[in-house]
C-alpha positions in Angstrom: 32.4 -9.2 45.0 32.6 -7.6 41.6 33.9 -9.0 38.6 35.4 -6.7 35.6 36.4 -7.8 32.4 38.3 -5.4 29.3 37.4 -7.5 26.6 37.4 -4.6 24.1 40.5 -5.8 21.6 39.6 -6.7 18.1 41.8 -9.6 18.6 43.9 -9.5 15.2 46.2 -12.8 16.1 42.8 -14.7 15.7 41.8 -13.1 12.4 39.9 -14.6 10.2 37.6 -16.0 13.6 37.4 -12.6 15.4 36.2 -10.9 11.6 32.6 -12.0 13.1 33.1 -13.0 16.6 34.9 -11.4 19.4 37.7 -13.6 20.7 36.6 -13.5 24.2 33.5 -15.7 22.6 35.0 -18.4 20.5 34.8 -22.0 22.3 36.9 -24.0 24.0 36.1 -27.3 24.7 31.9 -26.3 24.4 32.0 -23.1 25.7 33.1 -19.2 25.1 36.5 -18.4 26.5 34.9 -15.8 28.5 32.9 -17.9 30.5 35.0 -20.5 31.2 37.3 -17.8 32.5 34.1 -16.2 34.8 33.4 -19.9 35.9 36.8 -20.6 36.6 37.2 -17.0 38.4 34.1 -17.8 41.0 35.3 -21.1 41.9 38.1 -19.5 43.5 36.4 -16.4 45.0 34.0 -18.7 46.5 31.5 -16.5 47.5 28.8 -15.2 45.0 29.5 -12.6 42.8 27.4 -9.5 42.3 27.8 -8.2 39.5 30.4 -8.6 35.9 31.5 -5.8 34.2 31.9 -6.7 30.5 34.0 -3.5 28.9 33.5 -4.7 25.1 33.7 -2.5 21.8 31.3 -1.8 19.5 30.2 -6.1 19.2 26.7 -5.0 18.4 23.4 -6.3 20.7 23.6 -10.3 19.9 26.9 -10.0 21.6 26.1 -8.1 24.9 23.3 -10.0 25.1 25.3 -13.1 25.1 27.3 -12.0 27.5 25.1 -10.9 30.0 23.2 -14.4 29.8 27.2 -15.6 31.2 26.9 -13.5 34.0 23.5 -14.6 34.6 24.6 -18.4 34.6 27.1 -17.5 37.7 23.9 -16.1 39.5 25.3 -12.0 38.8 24.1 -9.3 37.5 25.7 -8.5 33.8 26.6 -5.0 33.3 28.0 -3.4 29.5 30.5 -0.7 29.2 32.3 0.9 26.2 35.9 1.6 25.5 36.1 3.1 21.9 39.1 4.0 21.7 42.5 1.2 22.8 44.1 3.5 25.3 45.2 0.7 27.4 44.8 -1.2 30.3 44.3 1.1 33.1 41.9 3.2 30.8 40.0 0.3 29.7 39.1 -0.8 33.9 38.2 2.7 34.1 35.6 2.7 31.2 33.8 0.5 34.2 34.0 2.8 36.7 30.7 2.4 38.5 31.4 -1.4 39.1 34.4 -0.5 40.9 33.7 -0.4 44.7 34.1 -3.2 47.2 36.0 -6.3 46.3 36.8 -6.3 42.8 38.6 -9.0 40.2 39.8 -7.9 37.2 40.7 -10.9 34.6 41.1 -9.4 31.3 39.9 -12.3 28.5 42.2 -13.7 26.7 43.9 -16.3 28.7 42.4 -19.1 31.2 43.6 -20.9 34.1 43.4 -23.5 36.5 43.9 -23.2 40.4 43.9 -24.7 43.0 43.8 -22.0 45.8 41.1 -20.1 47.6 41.2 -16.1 47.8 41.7 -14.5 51.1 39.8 -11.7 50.5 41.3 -10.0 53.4 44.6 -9.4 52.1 44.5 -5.8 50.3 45.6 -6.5 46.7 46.5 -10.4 45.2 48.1 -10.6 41.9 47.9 -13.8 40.2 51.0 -15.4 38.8 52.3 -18.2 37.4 55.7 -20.1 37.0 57.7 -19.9 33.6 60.5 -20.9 32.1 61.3 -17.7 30.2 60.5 -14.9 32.6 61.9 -12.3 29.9 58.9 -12.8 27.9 56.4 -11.4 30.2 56.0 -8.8 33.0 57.1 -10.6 36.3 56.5 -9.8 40.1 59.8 -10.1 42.7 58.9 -11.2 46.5 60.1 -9.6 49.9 61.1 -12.4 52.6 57.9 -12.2 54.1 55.9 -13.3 50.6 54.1 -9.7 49.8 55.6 -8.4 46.5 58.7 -6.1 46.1 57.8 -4.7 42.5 56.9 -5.3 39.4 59.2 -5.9 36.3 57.8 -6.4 32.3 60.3 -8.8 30.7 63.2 -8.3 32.4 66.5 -9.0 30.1 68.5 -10.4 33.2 66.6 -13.2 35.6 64.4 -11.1 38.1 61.7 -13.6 39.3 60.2 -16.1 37.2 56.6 -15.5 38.7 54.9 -14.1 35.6 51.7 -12.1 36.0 48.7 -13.4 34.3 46.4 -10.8 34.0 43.8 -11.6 36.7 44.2 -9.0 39.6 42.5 -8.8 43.2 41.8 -5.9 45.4 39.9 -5.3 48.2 39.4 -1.6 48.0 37.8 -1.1 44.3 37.3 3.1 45.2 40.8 2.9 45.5 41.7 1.2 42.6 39.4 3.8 40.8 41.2 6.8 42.0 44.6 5.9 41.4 43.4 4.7 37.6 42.0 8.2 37.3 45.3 10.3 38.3 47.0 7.9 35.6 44.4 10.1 33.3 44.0 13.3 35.0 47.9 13.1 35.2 48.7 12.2 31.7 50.6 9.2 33.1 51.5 6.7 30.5 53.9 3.6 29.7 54.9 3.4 25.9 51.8 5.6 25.0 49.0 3.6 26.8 47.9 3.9 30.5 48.9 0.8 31.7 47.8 -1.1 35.6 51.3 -1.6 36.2 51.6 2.6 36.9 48.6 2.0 39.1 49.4 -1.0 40.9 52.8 0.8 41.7 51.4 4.1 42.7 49.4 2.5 45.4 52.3 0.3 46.5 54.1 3.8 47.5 50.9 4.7 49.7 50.9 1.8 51.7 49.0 -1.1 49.7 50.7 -4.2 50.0 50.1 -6.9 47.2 50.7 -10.8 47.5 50.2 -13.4 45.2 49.2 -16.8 44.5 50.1 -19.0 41.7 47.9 -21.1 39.9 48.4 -24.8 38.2 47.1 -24.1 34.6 47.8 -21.0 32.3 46.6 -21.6 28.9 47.2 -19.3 26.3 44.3 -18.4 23.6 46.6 -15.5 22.0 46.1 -17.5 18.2 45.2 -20.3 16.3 48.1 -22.6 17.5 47.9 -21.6 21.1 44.3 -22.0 21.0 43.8 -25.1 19.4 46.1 -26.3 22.5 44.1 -25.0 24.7 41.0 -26.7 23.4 43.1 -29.9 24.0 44.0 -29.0 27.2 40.7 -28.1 28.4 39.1 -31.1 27.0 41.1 -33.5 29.2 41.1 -31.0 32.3 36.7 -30.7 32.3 36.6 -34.6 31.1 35.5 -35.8 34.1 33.3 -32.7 35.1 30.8 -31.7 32.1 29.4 -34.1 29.7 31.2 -33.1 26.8 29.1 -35.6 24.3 25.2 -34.0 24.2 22.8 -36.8 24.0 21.1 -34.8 21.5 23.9 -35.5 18.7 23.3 -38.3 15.7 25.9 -40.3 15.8 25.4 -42.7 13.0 28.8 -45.4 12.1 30.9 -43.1 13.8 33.6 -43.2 15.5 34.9 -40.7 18.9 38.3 -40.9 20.2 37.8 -38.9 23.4 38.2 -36.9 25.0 35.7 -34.3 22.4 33.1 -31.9 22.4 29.8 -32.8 20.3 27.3 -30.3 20.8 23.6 -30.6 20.5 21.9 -31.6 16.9 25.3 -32.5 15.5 25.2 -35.4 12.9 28.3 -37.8 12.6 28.2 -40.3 9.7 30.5 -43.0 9.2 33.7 -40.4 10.8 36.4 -40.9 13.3 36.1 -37.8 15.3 39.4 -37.2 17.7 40.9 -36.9 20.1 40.9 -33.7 21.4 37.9 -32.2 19.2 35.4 -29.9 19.8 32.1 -29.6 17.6 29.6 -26.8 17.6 25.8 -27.1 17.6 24.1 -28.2 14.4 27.3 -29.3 12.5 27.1 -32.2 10.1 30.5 -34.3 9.6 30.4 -37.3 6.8 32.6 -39.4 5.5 35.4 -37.8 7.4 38.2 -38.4 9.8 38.9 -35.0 12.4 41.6 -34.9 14.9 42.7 -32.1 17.3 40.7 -29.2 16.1 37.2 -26.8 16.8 34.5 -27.1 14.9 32.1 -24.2 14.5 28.3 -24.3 14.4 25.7 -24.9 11.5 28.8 -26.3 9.2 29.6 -28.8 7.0 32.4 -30.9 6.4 32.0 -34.0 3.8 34.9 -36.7 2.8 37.9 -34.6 4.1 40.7 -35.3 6.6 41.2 -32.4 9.2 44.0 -32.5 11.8 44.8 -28.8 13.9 42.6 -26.8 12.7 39.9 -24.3 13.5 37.1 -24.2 11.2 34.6 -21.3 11.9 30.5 -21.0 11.8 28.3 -21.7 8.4 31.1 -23.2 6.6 30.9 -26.0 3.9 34.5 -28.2 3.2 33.4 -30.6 0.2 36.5 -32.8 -0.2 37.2 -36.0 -1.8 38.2 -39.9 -0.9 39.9 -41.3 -3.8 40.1 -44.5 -5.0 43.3 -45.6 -6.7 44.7 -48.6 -8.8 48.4 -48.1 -8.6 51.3 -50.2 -10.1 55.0 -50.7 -8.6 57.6 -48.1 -8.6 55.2 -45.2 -8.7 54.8 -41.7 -7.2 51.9 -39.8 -6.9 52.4 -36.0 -5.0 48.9 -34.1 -4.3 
């Protein structure tokens, strides 16, 4: 089983975090979206994973190198490949070309999920989905009788199916997948000026392939800051109970954790109420402060301030104040 991810997207939404780091690699709840998305990807597969296909931009060496140390932490070989120029979907897969053959996943990187299934492998094509309330914000997939998918529909203005597709694809012939990607190129086939996997996926739908899906229980949304910051929350409580979120190797001094959060190693908390639903890099220093629902990059520093939803980034310093006041009646003070 391969594993390819299109993680090339500069990720404007998220700007000013992805001005230094790829979206794909900001944290939630402890760890890069990315590799809670591989993890989350082979506990469904269930069976070891060869190799993962990162298809990145230009992100420089600290980043590849990163991310092949994710792959490695599955037990897979990491693999780098290039699209330079955002020609879309279908184009970006192909820019990782030689990883597809055999069993392939494709899961682009900027969403997560939780499920509760196991993948049949055997089934030719699976096409994960998920139940919405407004289908006409996202493409949707329509079922035959017998459960194997009719067709494929991107926000439909009048109620099709309300099966939205999630962007995490199965199939079982990757030098299939391949070819037909390839004739959307050789061809000049495009969807609003981008090849697009939709084209594809229909393509080999007319030859024969059939596609089914399975839904999962989670689908959590890291498209900006709001969305984001919820999905820290939410992945906080889901892992709570799995990973020790607290590292024994944070100084926690007259402080105060409201779980469930996220303190990573060689954190210092002073005399703080920290929570719930906070996560806190490596190396970060919080004093005379109260934080709640937020993430917390590393090597920063946050002193006498009150933080609520927010996403503070790496090598920062917030210097705030705690007043003290002597106020008579029938006053009004606005700050």
């Amino acid at each position: 089983m391969r594993i390819i991810i299109p993680m090339a997207g500069i990720g404007k939404r998220m700007r000013p975090h992805t001005l230094t780091i790829p979206k794909p690699l900001l944290p939630i709840a402890g760890k890069p979206i990315v590799q809670r998305l591989v993890e989350e990807i082979v506990q469904v597969v269930n069976e070891p994973i060869e190799e993962i296909a990162f298809v990145i931009g230009e992100f420089g060496k600290e980043v590849e190198t990163q991310l092949i140390k994710i792959a490695e932490s599955v037990g897979a070989k990491g693999s780098i490949y290039k699209q330079l120029e955002a020609l879309g979907t279908a184009h970006a897969i192909l820019c990782a070309k030689d990883a597809l053959k055999g069993k392939v996943v494709v899961a682009y990187a900027d969403t997560l999920f939780k499920a509760d299934f196991k993948l049949d492998d055997t089934k030719e094509g699976i096409i994960w989905s998920n139940h919405v309330a407004h289908p006409e914000q996202f493409g949707v997939i329509k079922l035959n009788a017998d459960g194997s998918i009719e067709g494929f529909y991107e926000k439909p203005k009048e109620l099709i199916s309300n099966l939205a597709i999630i962007g995490i694809y199965y199939f079982r012939d990757g030098e299939n997948l391949r070819n037909e990607l390839q004739f959307l190129l050789d061809k000049n086939i495009t969807t609003g000026g981008e090849y697009g996997i939709t084209d594809a996926l229909q393509n080999m739908m007319k030859k024969g392939v059939t596609f089914h899906t399975e839904s999962v229980s989670e689908w959590l949304d890291c498209g900006n800051k709001e969305a984001t910051i919820d999905t820290n929350s939410r992945m906080l409580l889901l892992v709570s109970e799995q990973e020790e979120l607290i590292s024994p190797e944070a100084d926690i001094d007259e402080a105060i954790i409201i779980e469930p959060c996220y303190i990573g190693k060689g954190s210092k908390l002073v005399n703080t109420v920290i929570g719930p639903y906070v996560s806190i890099g490596e190396n970060t220093t919080i004093v005379n402060s109260i934080v709640r629902v937020g993430i917390i990059g590393d090597n920063t520093k946050i002193e006498n301030k009150l933080i609520e939803h927010s996403m503070i980034g790496n090598n920062t310093v917030l210097n705030g104040r705690f007043d003290s006041y002597n106020v008579g009646d029938y006053n009004q003070l606005d700050e």
